[in-house]
N, C-alpha and C positions, 0 to 999 in steps of 0.2 A: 504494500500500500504506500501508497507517496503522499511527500509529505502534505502538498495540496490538498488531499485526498481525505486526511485526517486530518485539517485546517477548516475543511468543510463540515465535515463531521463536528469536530466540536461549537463551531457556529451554528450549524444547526440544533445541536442538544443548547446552547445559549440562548436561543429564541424558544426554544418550550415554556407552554405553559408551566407554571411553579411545581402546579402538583404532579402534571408529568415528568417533570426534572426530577423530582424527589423518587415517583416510581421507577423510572430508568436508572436513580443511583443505589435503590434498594435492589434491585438485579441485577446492578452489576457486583453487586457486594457479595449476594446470594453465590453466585457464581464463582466467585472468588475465590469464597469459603470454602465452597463445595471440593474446587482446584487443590486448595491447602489440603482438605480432610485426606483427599485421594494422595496425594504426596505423600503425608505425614502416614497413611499406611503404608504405605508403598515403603517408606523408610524405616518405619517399623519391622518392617518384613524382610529386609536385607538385612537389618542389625540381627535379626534371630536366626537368620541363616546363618551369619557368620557367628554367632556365639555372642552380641555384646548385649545385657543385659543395662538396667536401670544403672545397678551399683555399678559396673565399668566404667558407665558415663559418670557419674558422679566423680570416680576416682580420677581421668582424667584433668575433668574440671578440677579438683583440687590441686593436681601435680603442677598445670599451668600458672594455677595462684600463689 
């Protein structure tokens, strides 16, 4: 997409009406969310593959501090 393209797009979402601005920023949230949860298994799911557990990560985190 170019950058025109997406110049447009946001000029268009800035002349919405108020309440449709607010609905299009609650689905793009929606959506977002949704994106992170799918990751965040997704990463879960490779740390149990490889063995790393809650307390790992914690221990990590300390050694760095």
């Amino acid at each position: 997409m170019s950058e025109a393209a997406v110049q447009e797009i946001l000029e268009r979402i800035d002349s919405l009406p108020e309440a449709d601005r607010l609905l299009l920023e609650q689905r793009l949230a929606e959506r977002g969310e949704a994106e992170w949860q799918r990751e965040a298994e997704a990463a879960r799911a490779e740390a149990a593959r490889r063995g790393i557990d809650q307390s790992a990560i914690d221990r990590a985190v300390e050694e760095v501090r």
